[in-house]
PDB file as gemmi writes it, atoms N, CA and C in Angstrom:
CRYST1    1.000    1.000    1.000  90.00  90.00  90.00 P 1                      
ATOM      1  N   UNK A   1     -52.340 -48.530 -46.965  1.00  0.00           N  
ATOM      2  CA  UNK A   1     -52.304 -48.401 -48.411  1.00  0.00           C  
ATOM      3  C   UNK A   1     -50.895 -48.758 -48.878  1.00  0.00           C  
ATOM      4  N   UNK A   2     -51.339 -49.858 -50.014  1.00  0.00           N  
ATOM      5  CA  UNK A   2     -49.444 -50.156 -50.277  1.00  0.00           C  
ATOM      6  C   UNK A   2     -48.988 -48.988 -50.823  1.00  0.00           C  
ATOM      7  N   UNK A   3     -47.535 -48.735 -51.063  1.00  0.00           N  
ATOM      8  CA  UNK A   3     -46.815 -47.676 -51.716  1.00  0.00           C  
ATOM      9  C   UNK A   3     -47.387 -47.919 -53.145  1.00  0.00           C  
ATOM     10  N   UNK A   4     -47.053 -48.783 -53.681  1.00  0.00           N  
ATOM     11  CA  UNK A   4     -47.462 -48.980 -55.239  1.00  0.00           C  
ATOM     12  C   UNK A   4     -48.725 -48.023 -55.533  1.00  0.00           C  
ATOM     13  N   UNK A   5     -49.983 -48.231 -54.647  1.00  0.00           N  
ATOM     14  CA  UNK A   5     -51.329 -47.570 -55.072  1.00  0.00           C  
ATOM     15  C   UNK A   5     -50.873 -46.125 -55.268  1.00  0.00           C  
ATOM     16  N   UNK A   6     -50.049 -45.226 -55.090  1.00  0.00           N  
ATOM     17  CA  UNK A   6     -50.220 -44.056 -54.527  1.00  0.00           C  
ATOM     18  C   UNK A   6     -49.567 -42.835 -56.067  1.00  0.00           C  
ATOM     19  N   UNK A   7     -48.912 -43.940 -57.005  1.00  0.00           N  
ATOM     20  CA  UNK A   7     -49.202 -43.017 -58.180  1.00  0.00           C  
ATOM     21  C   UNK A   7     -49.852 -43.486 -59.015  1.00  0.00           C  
ATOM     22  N   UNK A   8     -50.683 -44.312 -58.818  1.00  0.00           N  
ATOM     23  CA  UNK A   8     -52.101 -44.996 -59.519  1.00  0.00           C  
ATOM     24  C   UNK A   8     -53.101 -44.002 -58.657  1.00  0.00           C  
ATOM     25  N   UNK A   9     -53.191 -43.164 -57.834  1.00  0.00           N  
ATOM     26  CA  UNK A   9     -54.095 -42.721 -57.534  1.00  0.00           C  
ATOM     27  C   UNK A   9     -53.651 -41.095 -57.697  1.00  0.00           C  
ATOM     28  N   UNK A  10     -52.647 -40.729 -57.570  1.00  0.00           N  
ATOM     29  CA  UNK A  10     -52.293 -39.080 -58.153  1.00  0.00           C  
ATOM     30  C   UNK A  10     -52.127 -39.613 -59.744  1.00  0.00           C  
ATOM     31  N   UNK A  11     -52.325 -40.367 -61.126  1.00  0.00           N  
ATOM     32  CA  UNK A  11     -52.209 -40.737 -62.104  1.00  0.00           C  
ATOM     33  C   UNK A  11     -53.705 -40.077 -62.298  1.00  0.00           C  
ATOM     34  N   UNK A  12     -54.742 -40.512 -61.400  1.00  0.00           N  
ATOM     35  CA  UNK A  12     -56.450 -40.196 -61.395  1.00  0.00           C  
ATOM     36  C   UNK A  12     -56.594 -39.319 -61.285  1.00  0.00           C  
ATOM     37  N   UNK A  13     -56.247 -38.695 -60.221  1.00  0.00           N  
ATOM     38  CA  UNK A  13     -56.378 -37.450 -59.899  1.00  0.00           C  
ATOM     39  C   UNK A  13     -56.258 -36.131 -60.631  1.00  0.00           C  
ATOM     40  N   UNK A  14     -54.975 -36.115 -61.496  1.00  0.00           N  
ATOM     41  CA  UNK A  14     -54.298 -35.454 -62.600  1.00  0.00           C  
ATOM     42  C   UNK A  14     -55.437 -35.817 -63.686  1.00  0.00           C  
ATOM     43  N   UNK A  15     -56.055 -37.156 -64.058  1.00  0.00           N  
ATOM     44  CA  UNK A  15     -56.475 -37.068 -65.371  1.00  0.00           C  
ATOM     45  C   UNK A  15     -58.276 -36.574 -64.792  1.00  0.00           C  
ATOM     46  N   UNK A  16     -58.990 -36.341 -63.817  1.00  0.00           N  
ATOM     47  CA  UNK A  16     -60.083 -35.922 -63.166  1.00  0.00           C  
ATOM     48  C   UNK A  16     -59.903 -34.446 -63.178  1.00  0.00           C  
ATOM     49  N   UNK A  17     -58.376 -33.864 -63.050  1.00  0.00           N  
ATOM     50  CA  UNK A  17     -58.580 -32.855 -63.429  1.00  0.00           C  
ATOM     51  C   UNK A  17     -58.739 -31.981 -64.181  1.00  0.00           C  
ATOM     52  N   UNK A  18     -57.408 -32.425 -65.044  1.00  0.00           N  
ATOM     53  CA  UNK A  18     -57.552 -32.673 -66.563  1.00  0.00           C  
ATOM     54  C   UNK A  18     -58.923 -32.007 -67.709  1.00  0.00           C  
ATOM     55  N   UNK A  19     -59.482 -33.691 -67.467  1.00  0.00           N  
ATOM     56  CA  UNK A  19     -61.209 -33.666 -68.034  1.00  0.00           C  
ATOM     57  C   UNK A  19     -62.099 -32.767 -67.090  1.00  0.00           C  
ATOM     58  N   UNK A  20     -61.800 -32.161 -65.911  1.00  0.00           N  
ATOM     59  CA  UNK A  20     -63.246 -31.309 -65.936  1.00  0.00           C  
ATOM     60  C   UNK A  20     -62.596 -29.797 -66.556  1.00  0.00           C  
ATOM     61  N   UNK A  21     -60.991 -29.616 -66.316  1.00  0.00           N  
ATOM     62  CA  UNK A  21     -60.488 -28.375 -67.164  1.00  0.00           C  
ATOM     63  C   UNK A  21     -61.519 -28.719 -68.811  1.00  0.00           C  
ATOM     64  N   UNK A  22     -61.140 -29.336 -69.579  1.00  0.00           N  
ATOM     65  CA  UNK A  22     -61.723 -29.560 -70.913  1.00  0.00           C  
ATOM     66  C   UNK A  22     -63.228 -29.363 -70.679  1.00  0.00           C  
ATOM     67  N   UNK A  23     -63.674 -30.057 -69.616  1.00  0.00           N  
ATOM     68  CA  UNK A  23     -65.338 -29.789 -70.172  1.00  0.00           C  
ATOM     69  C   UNK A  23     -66.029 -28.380 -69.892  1.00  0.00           C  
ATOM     70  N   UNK A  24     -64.848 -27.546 -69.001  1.00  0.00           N  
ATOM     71  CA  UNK A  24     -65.139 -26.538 -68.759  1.00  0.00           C  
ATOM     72  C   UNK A  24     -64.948 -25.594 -69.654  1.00  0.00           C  
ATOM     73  N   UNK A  25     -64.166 -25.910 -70.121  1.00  0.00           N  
ATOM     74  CA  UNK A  25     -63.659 -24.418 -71.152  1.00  0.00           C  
ATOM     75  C   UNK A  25     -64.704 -24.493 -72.523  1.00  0.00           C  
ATOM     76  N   UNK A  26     -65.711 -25.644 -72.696  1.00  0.00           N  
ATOM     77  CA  UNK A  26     -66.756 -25.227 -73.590  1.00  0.00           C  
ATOM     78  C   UNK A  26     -67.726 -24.733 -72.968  1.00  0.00           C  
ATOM     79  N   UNK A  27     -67.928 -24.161 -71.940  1.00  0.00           N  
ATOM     80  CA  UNK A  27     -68.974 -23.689 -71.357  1.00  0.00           C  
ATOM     81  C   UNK A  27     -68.894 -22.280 -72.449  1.00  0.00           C  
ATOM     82  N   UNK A  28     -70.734 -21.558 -72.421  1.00  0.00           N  
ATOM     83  CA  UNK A  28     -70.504 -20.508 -72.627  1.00  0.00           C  
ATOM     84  C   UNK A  28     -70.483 -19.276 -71.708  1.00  0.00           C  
ATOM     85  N   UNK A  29     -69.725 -17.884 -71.819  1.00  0.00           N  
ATOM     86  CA  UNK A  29     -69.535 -17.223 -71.153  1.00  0.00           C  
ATOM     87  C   UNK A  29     -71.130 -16.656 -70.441  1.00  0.00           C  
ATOM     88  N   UNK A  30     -71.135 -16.504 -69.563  1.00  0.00           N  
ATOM     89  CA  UNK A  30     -71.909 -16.034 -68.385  1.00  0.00           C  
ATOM     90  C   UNK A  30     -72.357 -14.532 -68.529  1.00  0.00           C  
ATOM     91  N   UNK A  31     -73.690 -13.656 -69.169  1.00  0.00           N  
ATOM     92  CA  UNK A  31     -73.281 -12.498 -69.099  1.00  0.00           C  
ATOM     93  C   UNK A  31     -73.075 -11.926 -68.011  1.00  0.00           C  
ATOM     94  N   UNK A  32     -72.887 -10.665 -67.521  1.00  0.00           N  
ATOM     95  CA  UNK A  32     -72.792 -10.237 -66.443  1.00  0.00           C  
ATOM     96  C   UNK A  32     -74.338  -9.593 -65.896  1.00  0.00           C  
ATOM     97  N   UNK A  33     -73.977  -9.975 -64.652  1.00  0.00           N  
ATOM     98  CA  UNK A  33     -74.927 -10.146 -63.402  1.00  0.00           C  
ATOM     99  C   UNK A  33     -75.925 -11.035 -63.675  1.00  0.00           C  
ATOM    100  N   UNK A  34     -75.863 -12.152 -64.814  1.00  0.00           N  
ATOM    101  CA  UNK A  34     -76.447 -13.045 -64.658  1.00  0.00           C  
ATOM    102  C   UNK A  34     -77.962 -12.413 -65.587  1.00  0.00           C  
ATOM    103  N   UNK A  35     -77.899 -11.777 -66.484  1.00  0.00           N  
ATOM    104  CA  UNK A  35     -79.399 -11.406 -66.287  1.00  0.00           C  
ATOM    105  C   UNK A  35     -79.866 -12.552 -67.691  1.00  0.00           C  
ATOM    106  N   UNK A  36     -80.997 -11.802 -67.840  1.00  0.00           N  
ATOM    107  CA  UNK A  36     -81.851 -12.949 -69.093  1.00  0.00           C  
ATOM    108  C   UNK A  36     -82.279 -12.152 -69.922  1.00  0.00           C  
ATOM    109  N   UNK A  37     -81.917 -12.633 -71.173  1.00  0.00           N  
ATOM    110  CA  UNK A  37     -82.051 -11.834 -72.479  1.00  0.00           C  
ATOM    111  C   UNK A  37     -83.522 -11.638 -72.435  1.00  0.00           C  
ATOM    112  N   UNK A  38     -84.693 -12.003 -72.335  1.00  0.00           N  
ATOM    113  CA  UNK A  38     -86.249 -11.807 -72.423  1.00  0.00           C  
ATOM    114  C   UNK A  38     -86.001 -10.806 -71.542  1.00  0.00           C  
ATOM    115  N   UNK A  39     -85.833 -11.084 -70.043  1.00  0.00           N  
ATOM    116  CA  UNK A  39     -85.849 -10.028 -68.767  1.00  0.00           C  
ATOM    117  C   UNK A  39     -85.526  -8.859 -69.674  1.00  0.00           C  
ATOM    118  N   UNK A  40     -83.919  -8.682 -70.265  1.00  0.00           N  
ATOM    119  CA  UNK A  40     -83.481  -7.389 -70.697  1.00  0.00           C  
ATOM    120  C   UNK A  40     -84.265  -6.716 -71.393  1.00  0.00           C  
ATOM    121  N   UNK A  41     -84.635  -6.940 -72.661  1.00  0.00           N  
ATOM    122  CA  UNK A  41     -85.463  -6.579 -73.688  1.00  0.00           C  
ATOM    123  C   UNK A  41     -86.623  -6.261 -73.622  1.00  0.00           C  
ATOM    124  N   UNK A  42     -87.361  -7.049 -72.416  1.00  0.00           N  
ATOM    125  CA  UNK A  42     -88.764  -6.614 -72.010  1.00  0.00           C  
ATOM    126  C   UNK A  42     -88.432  -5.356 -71.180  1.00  0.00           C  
ATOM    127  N   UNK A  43     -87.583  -5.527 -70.310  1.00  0.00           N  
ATOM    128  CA  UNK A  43     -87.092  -3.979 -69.490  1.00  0.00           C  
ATOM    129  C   UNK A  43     -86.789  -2.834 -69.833  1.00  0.00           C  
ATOM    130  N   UNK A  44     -86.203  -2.983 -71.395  1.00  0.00           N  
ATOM    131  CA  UNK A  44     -86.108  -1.703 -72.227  1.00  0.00           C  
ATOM    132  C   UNK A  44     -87.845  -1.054 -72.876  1.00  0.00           C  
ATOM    133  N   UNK A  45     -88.636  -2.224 -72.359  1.00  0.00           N  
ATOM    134  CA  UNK A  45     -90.240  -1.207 -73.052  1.00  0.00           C  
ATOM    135  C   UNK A  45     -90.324  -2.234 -74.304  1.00  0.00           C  
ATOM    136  N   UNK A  46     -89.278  -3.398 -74.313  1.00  0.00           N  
ATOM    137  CA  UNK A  46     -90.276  -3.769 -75.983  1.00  0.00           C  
ATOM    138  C   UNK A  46     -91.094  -5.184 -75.790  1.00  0.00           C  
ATOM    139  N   UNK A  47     -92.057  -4.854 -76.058  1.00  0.00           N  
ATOM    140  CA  UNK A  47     -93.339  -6.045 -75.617  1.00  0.00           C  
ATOM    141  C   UNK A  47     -92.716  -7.325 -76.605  1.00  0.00           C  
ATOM    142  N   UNK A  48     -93.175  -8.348 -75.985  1.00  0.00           N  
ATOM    143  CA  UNK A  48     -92.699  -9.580 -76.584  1.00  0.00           C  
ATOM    144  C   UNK A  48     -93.555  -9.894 -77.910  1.00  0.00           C  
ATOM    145  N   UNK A  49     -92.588 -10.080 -79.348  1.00  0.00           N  
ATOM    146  CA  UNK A  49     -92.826 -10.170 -80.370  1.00  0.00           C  
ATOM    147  C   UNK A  49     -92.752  -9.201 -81.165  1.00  0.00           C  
ATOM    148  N   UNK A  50     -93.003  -8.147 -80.940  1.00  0.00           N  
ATOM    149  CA  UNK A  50     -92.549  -6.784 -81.619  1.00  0.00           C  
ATOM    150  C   UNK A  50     -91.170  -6.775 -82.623  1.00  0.00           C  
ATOM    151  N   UNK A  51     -91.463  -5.780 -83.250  1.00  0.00           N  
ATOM    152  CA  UNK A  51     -89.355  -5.824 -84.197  1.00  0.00           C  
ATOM    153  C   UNK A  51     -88.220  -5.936 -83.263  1.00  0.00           C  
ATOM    154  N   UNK A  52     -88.535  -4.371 -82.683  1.00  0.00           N  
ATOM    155  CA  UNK A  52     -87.813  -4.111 -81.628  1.00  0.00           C  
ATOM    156  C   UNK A  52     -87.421  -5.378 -80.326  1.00  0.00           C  
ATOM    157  N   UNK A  53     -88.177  -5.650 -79.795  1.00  0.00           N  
ATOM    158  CA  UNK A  53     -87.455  -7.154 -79.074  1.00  0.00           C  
ATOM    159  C   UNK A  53     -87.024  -8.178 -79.960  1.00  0.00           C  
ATOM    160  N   UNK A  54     -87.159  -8.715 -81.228  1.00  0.00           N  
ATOM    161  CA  UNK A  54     -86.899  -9.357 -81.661  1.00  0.00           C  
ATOM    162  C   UNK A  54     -85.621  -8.677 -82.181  1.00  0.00           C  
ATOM    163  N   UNK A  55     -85.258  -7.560 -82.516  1.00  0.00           N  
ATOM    164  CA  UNK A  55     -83.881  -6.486 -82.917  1.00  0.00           C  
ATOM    165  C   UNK A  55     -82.960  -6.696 -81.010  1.00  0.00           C  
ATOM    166  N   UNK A  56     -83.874  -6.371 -80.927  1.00  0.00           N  
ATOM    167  CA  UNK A  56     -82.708  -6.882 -78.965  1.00  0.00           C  
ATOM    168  C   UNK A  56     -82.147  -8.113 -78.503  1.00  0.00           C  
ATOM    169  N   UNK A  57     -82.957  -9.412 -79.263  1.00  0.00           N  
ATOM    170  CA  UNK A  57     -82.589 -10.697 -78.978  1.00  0.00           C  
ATOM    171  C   UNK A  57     -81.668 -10.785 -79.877  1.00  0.00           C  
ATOM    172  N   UNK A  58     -81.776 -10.323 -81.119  1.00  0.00           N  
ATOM    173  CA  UNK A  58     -80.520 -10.793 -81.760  1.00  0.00           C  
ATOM    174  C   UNK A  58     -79.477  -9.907 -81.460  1.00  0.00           C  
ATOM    175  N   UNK A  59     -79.667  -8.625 -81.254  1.00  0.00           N  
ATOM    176  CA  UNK A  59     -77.881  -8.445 -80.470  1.00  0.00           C  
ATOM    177  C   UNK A  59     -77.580  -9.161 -79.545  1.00  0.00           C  
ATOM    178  N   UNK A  60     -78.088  -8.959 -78.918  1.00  0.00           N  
ATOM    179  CA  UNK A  60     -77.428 -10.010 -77.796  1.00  0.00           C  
ATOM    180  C   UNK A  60     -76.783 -11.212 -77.851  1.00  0.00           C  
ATOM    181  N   UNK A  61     -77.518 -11.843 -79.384  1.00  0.00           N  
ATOM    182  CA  UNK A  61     -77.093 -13.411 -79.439  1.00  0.00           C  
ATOM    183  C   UNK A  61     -75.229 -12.486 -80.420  1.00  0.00           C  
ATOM    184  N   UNK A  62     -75.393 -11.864 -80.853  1.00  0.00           N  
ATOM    185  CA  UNK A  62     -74.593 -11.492 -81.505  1.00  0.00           C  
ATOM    186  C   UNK A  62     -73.153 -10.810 -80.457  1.00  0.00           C  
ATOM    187  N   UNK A  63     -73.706 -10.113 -79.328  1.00  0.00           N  
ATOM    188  CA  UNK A  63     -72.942  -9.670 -78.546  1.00  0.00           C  
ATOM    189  C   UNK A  63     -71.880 -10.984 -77.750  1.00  0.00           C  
ATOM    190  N   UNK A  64     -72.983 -12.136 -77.777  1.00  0.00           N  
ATOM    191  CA  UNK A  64     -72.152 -13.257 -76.688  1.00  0.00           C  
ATOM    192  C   UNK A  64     -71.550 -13.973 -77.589  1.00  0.00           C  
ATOM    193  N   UNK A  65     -72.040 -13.861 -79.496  1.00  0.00           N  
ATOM    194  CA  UNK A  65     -71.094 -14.956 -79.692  1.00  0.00           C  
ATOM    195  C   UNK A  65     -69.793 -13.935 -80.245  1.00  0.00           C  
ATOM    196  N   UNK A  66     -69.754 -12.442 -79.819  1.00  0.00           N  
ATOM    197  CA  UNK A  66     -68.642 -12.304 -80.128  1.00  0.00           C  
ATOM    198  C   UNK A  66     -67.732 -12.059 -79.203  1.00  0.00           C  
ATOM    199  N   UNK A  67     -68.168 -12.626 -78.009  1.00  0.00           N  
ATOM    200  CA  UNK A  67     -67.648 -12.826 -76.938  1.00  0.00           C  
ATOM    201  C   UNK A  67     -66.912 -13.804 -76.382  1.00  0.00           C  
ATOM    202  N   UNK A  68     -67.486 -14.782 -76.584  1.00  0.00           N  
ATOM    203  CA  UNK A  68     -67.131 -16.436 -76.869  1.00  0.00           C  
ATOM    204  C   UNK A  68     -66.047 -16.653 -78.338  1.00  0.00           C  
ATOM    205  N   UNK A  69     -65.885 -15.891 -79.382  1.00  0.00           N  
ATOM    206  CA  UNK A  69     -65.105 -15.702 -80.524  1.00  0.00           C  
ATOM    207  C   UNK A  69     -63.620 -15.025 -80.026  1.00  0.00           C  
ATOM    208  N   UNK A  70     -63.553 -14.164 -79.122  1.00  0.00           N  
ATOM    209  CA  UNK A  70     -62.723 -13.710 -78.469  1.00  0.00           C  
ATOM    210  C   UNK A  70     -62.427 -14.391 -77.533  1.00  0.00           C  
ATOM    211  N   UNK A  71     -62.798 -14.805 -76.728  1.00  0.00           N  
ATOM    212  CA  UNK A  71     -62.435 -15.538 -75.981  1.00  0.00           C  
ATOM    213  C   UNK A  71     -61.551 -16.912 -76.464  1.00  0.00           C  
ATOM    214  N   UNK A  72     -61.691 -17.396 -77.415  1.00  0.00           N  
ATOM    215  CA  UNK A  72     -61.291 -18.568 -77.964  1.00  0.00           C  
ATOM    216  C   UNK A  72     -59.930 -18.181 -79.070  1.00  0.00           C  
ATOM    217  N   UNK A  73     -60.112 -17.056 -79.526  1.00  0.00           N  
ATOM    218  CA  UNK A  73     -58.992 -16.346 -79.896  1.00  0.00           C  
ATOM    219  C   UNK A  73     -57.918 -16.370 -79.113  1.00  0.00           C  
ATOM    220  N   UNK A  74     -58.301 -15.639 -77.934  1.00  0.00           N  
ATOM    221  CA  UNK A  74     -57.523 -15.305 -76.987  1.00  0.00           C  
ATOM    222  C   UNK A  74     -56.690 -16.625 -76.706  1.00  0.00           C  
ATOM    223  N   UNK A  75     -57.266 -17.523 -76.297  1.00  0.00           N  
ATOM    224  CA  UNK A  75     -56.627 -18.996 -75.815  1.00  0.00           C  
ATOM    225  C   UNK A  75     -56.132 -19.659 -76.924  1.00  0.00           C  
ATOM    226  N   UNK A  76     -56.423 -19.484 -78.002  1.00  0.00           N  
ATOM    227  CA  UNK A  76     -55.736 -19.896 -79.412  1.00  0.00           C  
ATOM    228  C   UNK A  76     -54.216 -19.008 -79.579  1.00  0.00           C  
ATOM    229  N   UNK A  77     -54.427 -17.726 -79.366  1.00  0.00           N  
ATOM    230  CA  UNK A  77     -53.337 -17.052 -79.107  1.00  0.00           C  
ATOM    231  C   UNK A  77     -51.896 -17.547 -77.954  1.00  0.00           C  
ATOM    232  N   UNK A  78     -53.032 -17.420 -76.948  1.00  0.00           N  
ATOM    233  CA  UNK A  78     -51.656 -17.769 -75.642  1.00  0.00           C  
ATOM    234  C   UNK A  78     -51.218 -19.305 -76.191  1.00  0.00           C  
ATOM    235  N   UNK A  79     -51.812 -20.582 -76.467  1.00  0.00           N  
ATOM    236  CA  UNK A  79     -51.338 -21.497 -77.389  1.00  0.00           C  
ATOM    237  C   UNK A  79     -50.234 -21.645 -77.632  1.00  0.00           C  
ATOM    238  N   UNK A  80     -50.349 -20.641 -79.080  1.00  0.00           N  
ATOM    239  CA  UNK A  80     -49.737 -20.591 -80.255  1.00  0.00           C  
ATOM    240  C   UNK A  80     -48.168 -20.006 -79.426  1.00  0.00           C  
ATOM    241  N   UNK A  81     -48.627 -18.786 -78.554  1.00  0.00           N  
ATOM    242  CA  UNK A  81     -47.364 -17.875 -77.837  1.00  0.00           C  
ATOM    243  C   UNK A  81     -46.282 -19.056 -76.898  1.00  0.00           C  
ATOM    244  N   UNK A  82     -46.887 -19.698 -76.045  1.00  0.00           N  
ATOM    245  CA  UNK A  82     -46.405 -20.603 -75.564  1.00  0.00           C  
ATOM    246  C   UNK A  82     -45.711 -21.776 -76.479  1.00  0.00           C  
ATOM    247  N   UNK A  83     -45.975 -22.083 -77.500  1.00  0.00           N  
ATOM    248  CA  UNK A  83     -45.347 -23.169 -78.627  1.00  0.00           C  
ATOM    249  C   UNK A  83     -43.880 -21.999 -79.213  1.00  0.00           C  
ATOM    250  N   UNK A  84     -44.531 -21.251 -79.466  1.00  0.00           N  
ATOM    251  CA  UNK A  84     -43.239 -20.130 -80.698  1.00  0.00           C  
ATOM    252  C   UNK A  84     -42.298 -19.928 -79.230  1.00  0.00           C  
ATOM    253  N   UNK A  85     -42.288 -19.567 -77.854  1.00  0.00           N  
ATOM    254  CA  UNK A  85     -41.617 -19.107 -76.926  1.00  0.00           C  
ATOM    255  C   UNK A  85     -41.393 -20.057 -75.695  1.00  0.00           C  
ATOM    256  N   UNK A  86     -40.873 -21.120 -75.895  1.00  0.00           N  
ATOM    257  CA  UNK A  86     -40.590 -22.155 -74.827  1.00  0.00           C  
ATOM    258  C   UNK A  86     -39.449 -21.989 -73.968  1.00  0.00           C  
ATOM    259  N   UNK A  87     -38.535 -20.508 -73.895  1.00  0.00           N  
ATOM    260  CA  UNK A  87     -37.596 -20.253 -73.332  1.00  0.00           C  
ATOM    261  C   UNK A  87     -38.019 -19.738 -72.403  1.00  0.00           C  
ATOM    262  N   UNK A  88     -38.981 -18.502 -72.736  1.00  0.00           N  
ATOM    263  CA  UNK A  88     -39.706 -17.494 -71.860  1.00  0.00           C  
ATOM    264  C   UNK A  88     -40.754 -18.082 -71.098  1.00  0.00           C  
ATOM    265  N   UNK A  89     -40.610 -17.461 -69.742  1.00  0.00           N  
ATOM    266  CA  UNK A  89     -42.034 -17.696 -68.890  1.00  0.00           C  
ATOM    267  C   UNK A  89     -43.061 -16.859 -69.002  1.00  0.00           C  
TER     268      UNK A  89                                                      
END                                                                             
């Protein structure tokens, strides 16, 4: 391999990493242990279609997007902290 190729190929490498950091951080958060909003709601006793499961699906949608709202805060924050404090580590 000539010398020349070899920061044409850590140049790739850096920007491969780069882009899967970005496509990752729109993922949405994962609840914990993985479960499934139908699974949950049916497990609490409320038959599918009822108020009550339909009152359980929407917390939930409400619980993750205020989860994902925080979360994006959060990284909007460290951001912002890192720009105002470039002295500090």
């Amino acid at each position: 391999m000539p010398f020349s190729a070899v920061p044409r190929i850590l140049t790739a490498a850096l920007l491969a990493l780069v882009l899967a950091a970005c496509a990752a951080r729109n993922q949405n958060p994962v609840a914990v242990g993985n479960d499934d909003d139908d699974a949950v709601c049916q497990g609490r006793g409320y038959p599918q279609g009822s108020p009550e499961y339909v009152a359980c699906r929407k917390d939930r949608d409400v619980q993750r997007n205020a989860a994902t709202a925080r979360s994006d805060r959060r990284q909007r924050d460290l951001g912002e902290y890192m720009l105002n404090n470039p002295v500090r580590p």
